[in-house]
C-alpha positions, 0 to 999 in steps of 0.5 A: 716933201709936201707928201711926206707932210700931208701922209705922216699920219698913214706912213706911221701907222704902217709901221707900226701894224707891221711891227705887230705882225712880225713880232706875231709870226716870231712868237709863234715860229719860235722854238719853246724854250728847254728849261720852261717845258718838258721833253720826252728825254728828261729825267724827272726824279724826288729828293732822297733823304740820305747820308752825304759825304764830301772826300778827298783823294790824294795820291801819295806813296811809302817813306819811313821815319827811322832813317840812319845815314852813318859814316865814319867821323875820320878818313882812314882805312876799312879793315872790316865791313860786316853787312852787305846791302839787303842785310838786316841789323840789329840796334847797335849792331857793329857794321864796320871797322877801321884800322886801329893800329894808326890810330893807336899810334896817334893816340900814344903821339898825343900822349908823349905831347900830353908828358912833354906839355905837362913837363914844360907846365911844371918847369914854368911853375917852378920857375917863378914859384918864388916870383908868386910867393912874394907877389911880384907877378907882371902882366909878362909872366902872367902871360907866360903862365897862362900859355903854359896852361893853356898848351898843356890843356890842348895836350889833354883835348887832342889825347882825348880826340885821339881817344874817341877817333879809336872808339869810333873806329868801329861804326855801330847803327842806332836802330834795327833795320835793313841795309839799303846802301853802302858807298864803300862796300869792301874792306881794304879800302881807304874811306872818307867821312863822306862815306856813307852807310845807309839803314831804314826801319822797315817797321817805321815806314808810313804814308805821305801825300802833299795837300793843296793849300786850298784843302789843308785847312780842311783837315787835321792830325787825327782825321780817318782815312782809308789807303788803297795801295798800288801794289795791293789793289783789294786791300784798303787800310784804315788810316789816321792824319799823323802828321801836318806840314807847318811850312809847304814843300819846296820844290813844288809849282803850287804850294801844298803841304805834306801830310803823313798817314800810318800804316796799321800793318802788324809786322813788316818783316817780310818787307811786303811794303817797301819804300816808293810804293804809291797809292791813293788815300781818302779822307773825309771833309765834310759829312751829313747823316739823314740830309736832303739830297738831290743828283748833282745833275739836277742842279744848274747854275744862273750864268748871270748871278751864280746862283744855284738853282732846280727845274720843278715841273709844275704841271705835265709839260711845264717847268719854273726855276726854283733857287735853292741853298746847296750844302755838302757836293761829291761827285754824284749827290748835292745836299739841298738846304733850303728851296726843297721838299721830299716830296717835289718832282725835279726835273733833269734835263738830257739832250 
């Protein structure tokens, strides 16, 4: 103990000589940091004046506006079936027909019910005619009255059902197009209104592709774009935005919204582009003409503030961190706001 009080002054300036030297052997053993020097991998390049372009790619496939399901709006028995599925069609074209025979007879029943409901209406209004001329009308016959007059237009609207059931006995389509299905193809059978009929407009067919909700404010109706379809990988279509979902797709994980693209074919009459076929089309976001651009390579991010940033050399071996603004990114340029000149030496770093 009384060593240590009489040496303090000695023990202390020890270690603090032997701290000096550590830290002299550590700064010259220690590697040069990468981003402060230049390497012989690294890749010194100039900003570039050009156009940039920010695009999005979506994938997506054919559907077609005009699509009709028809059916009959009564069960009974096809007599007649004039299409087969792969047929084409003319707009109110006949496709199919049910026995009218049973309908015809209904419609005569409902005719005999119209004479009887109308007999029984006349026979009332005869019976107190003279109950009326001399105003003596109670609440009871005033009902008797009105039910008789509501029997005999009940007869009316069931004789005109039974009348429509026969115009409606023959199915007609409401556009032009190709039958792709018929669930009840043969005549002879009985059918219910469940059966369907299945017509699309091959004319009418566009492109759909769902847009995730981070991105669909991004566009709007009226927006350029190209599609490359599958089936057709040389061939790219110049398309237009037709279409933006107000409400997002169910069914999905993620809420995207669907979003439509005409296809500017002349005719598709030889069914080149069908339904289902996927693609992928591109829009554009964001564009800039004669902008100031860099690799997106050069540019690093501070893992500390976020901020973006490029290495200058600043002389042959040694470089500094410039901060700089960013504009539009693809996946190969980003637009330099501000931080840059043409002429300054970036540099990028390989390992």
């Amino acid at each position: 103990m009384d060593f240590l009080k009489k040496n303090w002054l000695k023990i202390v300036a020890v270690i603090v000589v032997g701290f000096l030297v550590f830290n002299i052997i550590k700064a010259k053993t220690a590697k040069p940091d990468s981003q402060t020097t230049l390497t012989p991998k690294d890749v010194v390049v100039t900003p570039k004046i050009a156009d940039i372009s920010e695009k999005l790619t979506l994938a997506g496939s054919i559907s077609a506006n005009d699509v009709a399901t028809l059916h009959f709006p009564t069960a009974g028995k096809m007599v007649w079936v004039g299409v087969k599925v792969g047929d084409r069609v003319k707009k109110w074209q006949a496709i199919a027909s049910l026995d009218k025979q049973q309908l015809k007879k209904n419609l005569q029943a409902q005719f005999n019910n119209y004479r009887t409901s109308l007999s029984q209406f006349q026979d009332t209004q005869d019976q107190y005619q003279q109950t009326r001329d001399k105003y003596l009308v109670t609440d009871t016959i005033k009902r008797i009255l009105e039910r008789t007059n509501y029997s005999l237009d009940n007869s009316v609207i069931n004789y005109e059902i039974a009348d429509m059931a026969i115009a409606d006995s023959t199915l007609t389509t409401p556009i032009a197009g190709v039958v792709i299905s018929i669930d009840k193809p043969l005549a002879g059978v009985n059918v219910s209104p469940t059966d369907t009929f299945v017509i699309i407009n091959p004319e009418s067919i566009y492109f759909q592709s769902d847009i995730d909700q981070e991105e669909v404010s991004q566009v709007k109706i009226g927006d350029s774009a190209t599609i490359t379809l599958d089936s057709f990988p040389s061939q790219v279509l110049e398309s237009k935005i037709t279409y933006i979902s107000f409400v997002p797709v169910a069914g999905q994980s993620s809420t995207v919204y669907q979003a439509r693209f005409n296809l500017p074919i002349i005719s598709n009459q030889d069914l080149s582009y069908r339904l289902g076929m996927s693609g992928d089309v591109t829009t554009t976001l964001k564009q800039a003409a004669n902008a100031l651009t860099i690799p997106l390579d050069a540019l690093y991010t501070d893992d500390t503030s976020a901020s973006s940033y490029v290495l200058i050399k600043d002389t042959l071996t040694e470089l500094s961190r410039r901060p700089v603004k960013t504009g539009i990114e693809n996946d190969t340029d980003v637009q330099i706001l501000e931080g840059l000149s043409p002429n300054e030496s970036i540099v990028i770093k390989k390992k």
